[in-house]
Structures are given as structure tokens and as C-alpha cells.
C-alpha positions as CSV (number, residue, x, y, z in Angstrom):
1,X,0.0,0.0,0.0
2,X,2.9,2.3,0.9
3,X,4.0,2.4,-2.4
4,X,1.1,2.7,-3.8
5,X,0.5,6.2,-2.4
6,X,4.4,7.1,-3.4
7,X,3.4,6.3,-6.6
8,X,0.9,8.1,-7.2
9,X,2.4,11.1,-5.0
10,X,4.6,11.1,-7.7
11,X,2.3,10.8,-10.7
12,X,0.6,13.9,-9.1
13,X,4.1,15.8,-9.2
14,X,5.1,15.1,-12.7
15,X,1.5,15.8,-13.7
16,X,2.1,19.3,-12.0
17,X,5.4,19.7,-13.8
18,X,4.0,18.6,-17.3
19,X,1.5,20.7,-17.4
20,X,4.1,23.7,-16.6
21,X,6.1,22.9,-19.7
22,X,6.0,24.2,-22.9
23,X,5.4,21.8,-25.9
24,X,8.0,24.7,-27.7
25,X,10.8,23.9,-25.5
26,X,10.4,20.5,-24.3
27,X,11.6,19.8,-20.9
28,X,13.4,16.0,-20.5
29,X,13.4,15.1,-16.6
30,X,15.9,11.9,-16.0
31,X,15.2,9.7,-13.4
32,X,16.9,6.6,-11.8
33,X,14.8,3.4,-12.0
34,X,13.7,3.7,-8.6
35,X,10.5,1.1,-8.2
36,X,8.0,4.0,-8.1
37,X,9.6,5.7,-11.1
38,X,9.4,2.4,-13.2
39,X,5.8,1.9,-12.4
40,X,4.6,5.4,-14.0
41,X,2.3,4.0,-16.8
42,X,3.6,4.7,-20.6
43,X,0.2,5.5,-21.7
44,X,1.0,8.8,-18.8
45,X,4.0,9.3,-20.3
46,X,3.0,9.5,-23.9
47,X,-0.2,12.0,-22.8
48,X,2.3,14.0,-21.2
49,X,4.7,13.7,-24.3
50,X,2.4,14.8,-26.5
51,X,0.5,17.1,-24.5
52,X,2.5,19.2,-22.9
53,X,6.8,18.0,-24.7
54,X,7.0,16.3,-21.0
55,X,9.2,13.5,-21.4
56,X,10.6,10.9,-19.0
57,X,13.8,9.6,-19.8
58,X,15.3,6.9,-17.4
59,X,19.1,5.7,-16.6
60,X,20.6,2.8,-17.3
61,X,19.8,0.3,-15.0
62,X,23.1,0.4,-12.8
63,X,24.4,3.7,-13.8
64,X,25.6,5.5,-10.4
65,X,28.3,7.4,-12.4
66,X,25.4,9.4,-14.2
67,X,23.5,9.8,-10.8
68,X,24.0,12.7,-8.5
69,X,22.8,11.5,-4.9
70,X,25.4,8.4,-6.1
71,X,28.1,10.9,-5.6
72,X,27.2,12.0,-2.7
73,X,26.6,8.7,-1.0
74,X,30.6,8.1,-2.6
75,X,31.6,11.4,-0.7
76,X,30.3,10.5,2.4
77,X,31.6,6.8,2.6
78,X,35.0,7.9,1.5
79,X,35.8,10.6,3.2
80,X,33.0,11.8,5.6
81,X,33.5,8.8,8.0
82,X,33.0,11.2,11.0
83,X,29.6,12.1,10.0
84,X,28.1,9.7,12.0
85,X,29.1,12.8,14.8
86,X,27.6,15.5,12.8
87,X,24.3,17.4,13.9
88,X,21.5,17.8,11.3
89,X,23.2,21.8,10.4
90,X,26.6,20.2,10.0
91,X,25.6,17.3,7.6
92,X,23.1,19.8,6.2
93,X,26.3,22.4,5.4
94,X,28.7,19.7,4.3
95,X,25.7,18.4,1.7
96,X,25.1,22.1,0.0
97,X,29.2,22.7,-0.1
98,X,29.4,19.8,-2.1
99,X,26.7,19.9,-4.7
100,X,27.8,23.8,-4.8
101,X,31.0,22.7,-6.2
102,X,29.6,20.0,-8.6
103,X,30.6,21.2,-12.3
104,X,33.1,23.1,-11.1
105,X,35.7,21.4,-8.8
106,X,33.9,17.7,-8.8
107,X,32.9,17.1,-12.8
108,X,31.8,13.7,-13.9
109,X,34.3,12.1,-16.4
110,X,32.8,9.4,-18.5
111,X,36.1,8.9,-20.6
């Protein structure tokens, strides 16, 4: 049942963001294949394709090179191992420095 309702909680926000697109400059969203992306029905995705130039477009099955939280989660198992110590402003701080400095100082090589 619980994913159920994420599910559709999520149907209900990529409805809100397809009908703020413009079919004259499509918008792409990528998502990973989390269960509750997967299960978004194609018949949705084409309504919202056509509709409104909303299109879904999904990563590779293992892909965490091309996924941002994956970098993160890298980060923080690397070289945050006292974060376990950290209060919620701390971790919160340490989070926003480093997707701050992502294109600039981190960039994803995929040579």
C-alpha cells in the first residue's frame, strides 16, 4: 500500500510539472529506476509527451556514475567517516558545499 501512495504522489508531481512545460521547448526530466519511477504507466508518459513536450527519460539500469545522490553517498563513505558525529546543520552544510561545487571542482568524467 505504501507504495502505492508514493506512486501516485509522484504521478501527481510530474502531472504538475508537465502541465508547466511548454510543448516549444520540451523539458526532459531523468530519473533513476527507482520502483515508483518504473511503475509510471507509458500511456501517462506518452499523454504528457504529446501534451504538454514532457518526457521521462530513465538511466541505465546500474548507472551511479550518471547519478548525483550516487556521488554524494561516494563522498560520504569515503571521506565523511566522522559524519556519524555530525548534527542535522553540519551534515546539512557539508551536503550544500558539495553539490555547490559539482561542475566546477567535482565534474563527472565518462572517458
Amino acid at each position: 500500500h505504501e507504495q502505492t501512495v508514493r506512486k501516485q504522489e509522484v504521478e501527481v508531481f510530474l502531472q504538475s510539472l508537465a502541465e508547466r512545460s511548454s510543448r516549444e521547448r520540451p523539458t526532459l526530466l531523468i530519473l533513476d529506476n527507482a520502483r515508483m519511477h518504473a511503475a509510471i504507466r507509458e500511456d501517462k508518459r506518452d499523454v504528457w509527451l504529446l501534451d504538454h513536450g514532457f518526457h521521462l527519460c530513465f538511466l541505465p539500469a546500474y548507472s551511479p556514475e550518471l547519478n548525483l545522490i550516487e556521488q554524494l553517498w561516494k563522498q560520504a563513505k569515503y571521506h565523511w567517516r566522522r559524519c556519524k558525529t555530525w548534527g542535522a546543520t553540519e551534515l546539512k552544510s557539508k551536503v550544500t558545499d558539495l553539490l555547490d561545487r559539482v561542475g566546477t571542482e567535482l565534474k563527472f568524467s565518462y572517458a
